[in-house]
C-alpha positions as CSV (number, residue, x, y, z in Angstrom):
1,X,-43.1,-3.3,-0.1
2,X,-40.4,-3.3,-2.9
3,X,-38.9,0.3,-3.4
4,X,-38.9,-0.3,-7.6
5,X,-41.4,-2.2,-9.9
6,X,-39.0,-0.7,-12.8
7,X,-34.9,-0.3,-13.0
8,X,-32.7,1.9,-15.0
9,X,-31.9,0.5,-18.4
10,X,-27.9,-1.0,-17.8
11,X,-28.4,-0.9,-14.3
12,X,-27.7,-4.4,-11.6
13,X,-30.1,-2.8,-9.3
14,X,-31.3,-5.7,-7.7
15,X,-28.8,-8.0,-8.3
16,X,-27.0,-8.2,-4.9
17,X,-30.5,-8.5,-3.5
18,X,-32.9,-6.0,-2.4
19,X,-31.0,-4.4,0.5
20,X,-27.8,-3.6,-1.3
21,X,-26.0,-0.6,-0.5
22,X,-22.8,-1.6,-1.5
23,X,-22.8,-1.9,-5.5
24,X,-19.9,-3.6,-7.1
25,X,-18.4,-3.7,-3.9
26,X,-20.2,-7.2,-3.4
27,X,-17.7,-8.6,-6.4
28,X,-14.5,-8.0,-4.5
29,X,-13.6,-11.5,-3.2
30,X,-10.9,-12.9,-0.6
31,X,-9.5,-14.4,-3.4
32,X,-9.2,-11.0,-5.7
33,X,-7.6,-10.1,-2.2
34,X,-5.0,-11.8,-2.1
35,X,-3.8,-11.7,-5.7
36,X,-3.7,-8.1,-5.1
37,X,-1.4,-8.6,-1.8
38,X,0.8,-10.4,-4.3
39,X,1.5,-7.3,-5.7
40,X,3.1,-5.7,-2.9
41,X,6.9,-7.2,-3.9
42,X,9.2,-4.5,-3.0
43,X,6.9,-3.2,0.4
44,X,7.3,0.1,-0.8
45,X,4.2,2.2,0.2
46,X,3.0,5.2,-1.6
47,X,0.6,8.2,-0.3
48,X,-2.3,9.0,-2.7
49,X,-3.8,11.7,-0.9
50,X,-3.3,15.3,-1.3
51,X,-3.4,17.7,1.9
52,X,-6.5,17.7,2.8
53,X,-6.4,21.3,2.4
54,X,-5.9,21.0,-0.9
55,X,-6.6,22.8,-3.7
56,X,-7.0,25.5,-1.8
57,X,-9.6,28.3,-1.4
58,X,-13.1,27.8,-3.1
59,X,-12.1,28.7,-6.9
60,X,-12.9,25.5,-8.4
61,X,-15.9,24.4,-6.0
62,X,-17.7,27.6,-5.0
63,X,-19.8,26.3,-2.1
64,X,-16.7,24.1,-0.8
65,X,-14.7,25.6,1.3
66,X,-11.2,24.4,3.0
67,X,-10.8,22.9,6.2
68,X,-10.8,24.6,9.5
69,X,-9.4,23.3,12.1
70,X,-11.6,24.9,16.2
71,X,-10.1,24.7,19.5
72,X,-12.8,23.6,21.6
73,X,-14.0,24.5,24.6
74,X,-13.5,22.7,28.1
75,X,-16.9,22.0,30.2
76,X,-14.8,24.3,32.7
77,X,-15.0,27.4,29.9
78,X,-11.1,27.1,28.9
79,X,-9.5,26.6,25.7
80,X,-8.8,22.9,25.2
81,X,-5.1,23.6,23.1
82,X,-2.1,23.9,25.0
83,X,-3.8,23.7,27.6
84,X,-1.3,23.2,30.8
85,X,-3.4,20.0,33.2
86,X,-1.4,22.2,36.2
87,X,-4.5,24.7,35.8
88,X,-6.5,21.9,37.1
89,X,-4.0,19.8,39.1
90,X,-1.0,21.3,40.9
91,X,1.1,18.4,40.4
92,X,0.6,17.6,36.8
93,X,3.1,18.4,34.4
94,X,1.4,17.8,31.4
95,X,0.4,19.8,28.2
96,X,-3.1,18.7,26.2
97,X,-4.5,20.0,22.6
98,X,-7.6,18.8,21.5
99,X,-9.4,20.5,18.3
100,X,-12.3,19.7,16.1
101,X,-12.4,19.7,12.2
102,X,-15.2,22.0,9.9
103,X,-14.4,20.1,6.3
104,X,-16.5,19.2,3.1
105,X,-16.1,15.7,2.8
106,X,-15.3,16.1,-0.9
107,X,-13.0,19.0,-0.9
108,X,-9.7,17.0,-1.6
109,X,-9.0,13.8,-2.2
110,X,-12.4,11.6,-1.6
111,X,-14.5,9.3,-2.2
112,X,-18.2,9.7,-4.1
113,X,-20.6,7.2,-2.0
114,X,-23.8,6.3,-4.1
115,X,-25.5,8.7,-2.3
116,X,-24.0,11.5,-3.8
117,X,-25.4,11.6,-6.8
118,X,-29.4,10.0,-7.8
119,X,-31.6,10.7,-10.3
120,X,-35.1,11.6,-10.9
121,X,-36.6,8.4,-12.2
122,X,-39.9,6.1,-12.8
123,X,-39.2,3.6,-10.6
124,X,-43.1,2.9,-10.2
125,X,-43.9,3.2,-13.8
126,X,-46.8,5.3,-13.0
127,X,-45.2,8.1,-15.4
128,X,-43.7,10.3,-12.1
129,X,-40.7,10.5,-11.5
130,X,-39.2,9.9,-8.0
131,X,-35.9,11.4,-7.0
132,X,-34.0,8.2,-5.6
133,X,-30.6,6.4,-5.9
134,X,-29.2,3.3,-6.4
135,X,-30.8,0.5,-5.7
136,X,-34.0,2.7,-5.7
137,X,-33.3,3.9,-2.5
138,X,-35.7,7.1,-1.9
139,X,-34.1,10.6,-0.9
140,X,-36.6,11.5,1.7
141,X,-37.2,8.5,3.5
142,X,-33.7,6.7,3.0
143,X,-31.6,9.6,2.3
144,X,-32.9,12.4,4.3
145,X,-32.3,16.1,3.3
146,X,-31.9,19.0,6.2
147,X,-35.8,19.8,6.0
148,X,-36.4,16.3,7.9
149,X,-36.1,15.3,11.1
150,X,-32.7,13.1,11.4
151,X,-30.8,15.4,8.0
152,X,-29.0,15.9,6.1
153,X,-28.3,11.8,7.0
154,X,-28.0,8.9,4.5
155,X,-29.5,6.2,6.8
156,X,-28.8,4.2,3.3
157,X,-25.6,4.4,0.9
158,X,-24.1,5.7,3.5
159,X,-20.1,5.6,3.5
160,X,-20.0,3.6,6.2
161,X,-21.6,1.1,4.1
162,X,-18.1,1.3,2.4
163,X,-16.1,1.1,4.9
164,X,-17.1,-1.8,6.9
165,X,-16.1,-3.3,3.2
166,X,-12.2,-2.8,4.4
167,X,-11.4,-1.1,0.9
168,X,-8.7,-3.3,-0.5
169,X,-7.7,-4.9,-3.4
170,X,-5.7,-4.5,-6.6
171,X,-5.1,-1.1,-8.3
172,X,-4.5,-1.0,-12.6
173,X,-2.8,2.2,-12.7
174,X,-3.2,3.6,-16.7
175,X,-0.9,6.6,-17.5
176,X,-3.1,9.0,-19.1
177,X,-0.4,11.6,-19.2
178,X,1.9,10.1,-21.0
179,X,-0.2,9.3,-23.7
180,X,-1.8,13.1,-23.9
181,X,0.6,14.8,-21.9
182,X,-1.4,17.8,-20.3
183,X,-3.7,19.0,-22.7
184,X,-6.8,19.0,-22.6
185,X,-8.3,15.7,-23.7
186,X,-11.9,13.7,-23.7
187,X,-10.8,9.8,-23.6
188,X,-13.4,7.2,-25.1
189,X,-13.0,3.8,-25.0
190,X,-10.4,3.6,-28.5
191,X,-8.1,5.9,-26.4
192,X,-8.4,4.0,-23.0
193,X,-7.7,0.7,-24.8
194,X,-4.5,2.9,-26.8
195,X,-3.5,3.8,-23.4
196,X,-3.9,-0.2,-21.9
197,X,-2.5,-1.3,-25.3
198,X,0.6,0.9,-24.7
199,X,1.2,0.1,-21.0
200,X,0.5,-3.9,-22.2
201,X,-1.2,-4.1,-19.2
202,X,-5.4,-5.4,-18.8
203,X,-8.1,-4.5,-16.3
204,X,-10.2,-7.2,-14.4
205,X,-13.1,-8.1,-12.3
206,X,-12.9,-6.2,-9.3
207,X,-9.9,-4.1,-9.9
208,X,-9.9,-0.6,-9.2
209,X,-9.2,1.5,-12.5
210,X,-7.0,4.4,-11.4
211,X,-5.9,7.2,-13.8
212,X,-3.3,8.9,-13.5
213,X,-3.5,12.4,-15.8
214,X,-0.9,15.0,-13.9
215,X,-4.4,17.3,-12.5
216,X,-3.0,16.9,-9.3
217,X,0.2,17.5,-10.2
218,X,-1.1,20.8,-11.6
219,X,-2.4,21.6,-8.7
220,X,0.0,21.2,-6.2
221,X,1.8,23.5,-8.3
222,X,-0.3,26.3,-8.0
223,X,0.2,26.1,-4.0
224,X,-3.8,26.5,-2.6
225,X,-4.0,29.1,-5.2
226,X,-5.7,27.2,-8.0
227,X,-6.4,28.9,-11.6
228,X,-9.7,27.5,-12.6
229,X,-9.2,28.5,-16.0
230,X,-5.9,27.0,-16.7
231,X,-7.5,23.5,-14.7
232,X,-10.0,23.4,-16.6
233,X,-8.2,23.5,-20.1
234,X,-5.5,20.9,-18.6
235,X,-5.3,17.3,-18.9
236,X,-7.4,13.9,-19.8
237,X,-10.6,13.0,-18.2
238,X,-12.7,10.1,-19.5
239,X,-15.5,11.2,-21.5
240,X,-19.3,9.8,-20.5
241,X,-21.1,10.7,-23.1
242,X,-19.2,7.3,-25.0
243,X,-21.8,4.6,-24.9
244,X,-18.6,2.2,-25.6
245,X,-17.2,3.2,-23.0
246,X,-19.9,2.7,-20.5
247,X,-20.4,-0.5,-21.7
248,X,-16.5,-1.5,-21.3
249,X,-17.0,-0.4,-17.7
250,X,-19.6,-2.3,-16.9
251,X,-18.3,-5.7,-18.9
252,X,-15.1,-5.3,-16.9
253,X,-16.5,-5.6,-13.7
254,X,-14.3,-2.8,-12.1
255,X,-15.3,-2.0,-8.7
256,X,-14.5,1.5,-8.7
257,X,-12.8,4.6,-10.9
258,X,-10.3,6.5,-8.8
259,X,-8.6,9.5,-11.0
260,X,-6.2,12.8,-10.1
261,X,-8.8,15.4,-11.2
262,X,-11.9,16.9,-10.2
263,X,-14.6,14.5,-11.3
264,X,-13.3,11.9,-13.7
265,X,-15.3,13.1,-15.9
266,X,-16.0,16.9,-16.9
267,X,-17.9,18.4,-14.6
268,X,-21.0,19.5,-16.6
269,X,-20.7,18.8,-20.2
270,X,-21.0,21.4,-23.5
271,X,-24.3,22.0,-24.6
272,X,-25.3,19.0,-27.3
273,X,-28.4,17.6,-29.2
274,X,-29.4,16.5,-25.7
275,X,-29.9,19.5,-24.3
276,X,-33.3,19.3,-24.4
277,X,-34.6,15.9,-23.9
278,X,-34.0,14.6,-19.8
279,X,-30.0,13.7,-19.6
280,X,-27.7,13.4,-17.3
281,X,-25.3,16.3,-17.0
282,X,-22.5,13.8,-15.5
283,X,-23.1,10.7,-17.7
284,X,-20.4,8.4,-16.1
285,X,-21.7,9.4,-12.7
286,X,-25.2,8.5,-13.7
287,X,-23.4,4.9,-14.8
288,X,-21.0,4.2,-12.1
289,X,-23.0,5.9,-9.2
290,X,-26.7,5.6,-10.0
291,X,-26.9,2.1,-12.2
292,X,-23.6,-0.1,-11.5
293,X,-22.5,0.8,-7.7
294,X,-19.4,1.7,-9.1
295,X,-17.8,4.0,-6.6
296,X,-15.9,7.1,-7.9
297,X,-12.8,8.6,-6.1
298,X,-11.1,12.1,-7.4
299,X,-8.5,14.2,-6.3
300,X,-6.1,11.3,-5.2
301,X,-2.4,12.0,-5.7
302,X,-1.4,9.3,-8.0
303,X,2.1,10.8,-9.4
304,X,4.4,9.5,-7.6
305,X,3.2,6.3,-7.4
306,X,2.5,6.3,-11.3
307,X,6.6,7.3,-12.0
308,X,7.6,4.7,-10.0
309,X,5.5,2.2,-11.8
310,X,6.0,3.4,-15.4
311,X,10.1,3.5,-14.4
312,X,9.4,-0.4,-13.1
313,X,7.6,-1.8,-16.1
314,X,4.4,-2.2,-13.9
315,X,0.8,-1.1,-13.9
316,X,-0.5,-2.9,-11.0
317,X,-0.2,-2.5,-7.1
318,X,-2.1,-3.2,-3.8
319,X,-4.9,-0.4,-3.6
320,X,-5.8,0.4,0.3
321,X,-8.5,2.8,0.4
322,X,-11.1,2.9,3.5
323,X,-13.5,6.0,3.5
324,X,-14.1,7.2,7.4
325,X,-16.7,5.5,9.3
326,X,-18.8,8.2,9.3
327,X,-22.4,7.1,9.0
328,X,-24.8,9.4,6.8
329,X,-22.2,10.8,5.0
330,X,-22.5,10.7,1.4
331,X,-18.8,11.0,0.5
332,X,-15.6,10.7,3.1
333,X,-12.2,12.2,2.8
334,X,-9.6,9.6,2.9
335,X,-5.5,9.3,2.8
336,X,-5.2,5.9,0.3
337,X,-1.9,3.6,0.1
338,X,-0.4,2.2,-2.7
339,X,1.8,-0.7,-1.9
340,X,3.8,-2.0,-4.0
């Protein structure tokens, strides 16, 4: 039985065929590959993740909290960290840690999988709507919430979906900051093209658009003590709401948006004329995530990487970038390289 009779206006749903979980993803070919591994010239890697404990405390995401690293236990009742093998073995000599990890898999620098954010939408066209996600894949049945047997488990969209895609290709790095510096600014698509215009650089099919606005930089600086306020009045982030935007995005054929701050986008827009028909309250999630399969990835660390490539009269570098192979996870911490 086919999961949608009707599709999102602007959205591919379908397209990759019925069973799709991977979006975009689909257009990144061996070819695209490889002319990204041709922009690896100098071998120079760069780290694009923050610590994963990073930014520090639960200011800017209430219900996310920082990682915690557990000592386990040992089936024999001991503490499995430092743990001297000579307790066991008279003879042995050696000295084992183990440990186990508590983390929100979007605290730091992550990935959104297209599980992470659906909408509620007529996919029958019986006049209910259904709360599913892309691809019209059903939360429920596909994406099961805690109240089920199996959740909270994405047994579709899951990141593993993503990973098994290897997560490499090339990487258009646009320098937000030093068109806008750090103030506050909403980009549409006249200031992205300024931006591209001013690095005389272009975007193509399957790149990965990353933007670099200084947000991380910002918040490295506050060291795990972030000031919300002061983040949230700081630097660029592209702005949804711009149809001609949207529309660039999905022309381009980008495979994915990776960016320094919080959610690309604001996180929850000012109240507008919208208010109070149905809208989205993250409009270029809703694109990227819901309609394209556009994968979203926030809180990298591009600075660095973006210094060197603004000092080298370059934009573009090989992008490595493999969530973990967690299956049913709906987003994945991850530690991305930039090669260049």
């Amino acid at each position: 039985m086919k999961r949608w009779t009707t599709r999102p206006e602007g959205s591919n749903w379908g397209e990759f065929g019925d069973e799709d979980q991977i979006g975009m993803m689909n257009t990144l070919t061996p070819k695209m590959r490889q002319a990204a591994l041709a922009e690896a010239k100098e071998g120079i890697a760069f780290c694009l993740s923050l610590p994963l404990d990073y930014p520090g405390g639960s200011e800017l995401v209430g219900f996310r909290t920082p990682p915690k690293l557990i000592a386990p236990i040992r089936t024999t009742g001991e503490v499995s960290f430092n743990y001297p093998a000579s307790t066991h073995n008279p003879n042995a000599i050696d000295v084992i840690s183990d440990e186990s990890v508590e983390l929100f898999s979007q605290y730091s620098t992550h990935w959104d999988g297209l599980a992470h954010w659906g909408q509620e939408f007529d996919v029958d066209g019986d006049g209910e709507r259904e709360l599913v996600y892309y691809n019209g894949w059903r939360a429920g049945s596909d994406v099961e919430g805690p109240g089920h047997d199996h959740g909270p488990f994405a047994h579709k969209l899951s990141v593993a979906s993503l990973a098994e895609t290897s997560v490499q290709g090339r990487g258009v790095m646009i320098d937000l900051r030093a068109v806008f510096g750090d103030e506050p600014k909403l980009v549409g698509h006249d200031d992205l093209m300024r931006a591209l215009d001013r690095q005389k650089t272009t975007v193509e099919a399957g790149d990965f658009l990353c933007l670099y606005t200084g947000y991380a930089d910002i918040l490295l600086s506050m060291n795990k003590k972030p000031d919300a306020a002061k983040l949230k009045k700081s630097c660029a982030m592209l702005d949804g709401r711009d149809g001609k935007l949207l529309d660039w995005i999905t022309e381009t054929g980008i495979v994915a948006i990776c960016a320094d701050n919080m959610g690309v986008e604001p996180v929850g827009y000012e109240a507008g004329p919208h208010t109070n028909r149905p809208h989205s309250i993250m409009p270029l999630h809703e694109h990227c995530l819901f309609k394209r399969g556009i994968f979203l990835g926030e809180l990298w660390y591009m600075g660095e990487l973006a210094r060197w490539l603004a000092a080298n009269n370059r934009s573009r570098f090989l992008l490595t970038a493999p969530p973990l192979n967690m299956p049913g996870a709906v987003g994945s911490p991850l530690t991305p390289v930039g090669t260049v």
